[in-house]
C-alpha positions in Angstrom: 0.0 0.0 0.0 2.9 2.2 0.7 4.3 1.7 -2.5 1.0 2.4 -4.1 0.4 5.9 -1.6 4.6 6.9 -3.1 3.3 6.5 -6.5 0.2 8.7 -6.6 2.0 11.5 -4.6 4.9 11.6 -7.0 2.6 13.1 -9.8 1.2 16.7 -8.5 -2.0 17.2 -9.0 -3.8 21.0 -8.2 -6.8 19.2 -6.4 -6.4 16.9 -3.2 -9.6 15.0 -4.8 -7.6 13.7 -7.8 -5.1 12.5 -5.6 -8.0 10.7 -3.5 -9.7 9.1 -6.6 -6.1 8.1 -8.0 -5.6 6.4 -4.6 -8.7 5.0 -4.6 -8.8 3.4 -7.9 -4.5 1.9 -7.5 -5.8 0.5 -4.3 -9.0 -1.1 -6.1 -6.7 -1.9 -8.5 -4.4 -3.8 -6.2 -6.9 -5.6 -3.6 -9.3 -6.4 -6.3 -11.6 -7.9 -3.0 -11.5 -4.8 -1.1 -14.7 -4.5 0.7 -14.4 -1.2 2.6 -12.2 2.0 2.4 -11.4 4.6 4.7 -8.7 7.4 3.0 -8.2 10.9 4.1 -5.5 13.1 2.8 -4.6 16.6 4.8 -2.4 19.3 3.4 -0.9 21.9 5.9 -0.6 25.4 4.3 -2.5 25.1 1.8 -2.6 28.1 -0.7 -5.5 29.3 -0.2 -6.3 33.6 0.9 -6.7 33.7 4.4 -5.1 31.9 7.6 -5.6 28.1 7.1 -3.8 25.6 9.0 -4.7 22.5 6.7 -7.2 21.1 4.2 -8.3 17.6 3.9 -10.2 15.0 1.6 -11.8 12.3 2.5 -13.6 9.2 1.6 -15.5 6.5 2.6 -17.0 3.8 0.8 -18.2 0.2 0.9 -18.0 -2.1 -2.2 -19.8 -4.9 -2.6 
């Protein structure tokens, strides 16, 4: 899996939801039987206007 995270992160993306549905499809990908995910991705600083300390993604799904 860590292999698979070191993959995705090596591409930059603008959006922390590509990254999430990249991850989520390698991972699908990988554990073809995968019955439940549970990813979150947080970026401190993000550039954004304003003072924000971090922004996160997340997703949670059940596959059948």
């Amino acid at each position: 899996m860590l292999d698979i995270c070191k993959t995705i992160f090596q591409n930059p993306q603008p959006l922390l939801e590509t990254l999430l549905f990249e991850m989520e499809l390698a991972l699908l990908t990988a554990f073809p039987d995968t019955k439940y995910l549970n990813i979150s991705i947080r970026k401190k600083n993000p550039p954004l206007s304003g003072l924000v300390d971090s922004s996160m993604v997340g997703l949670e799904k059940k596959y059948d």
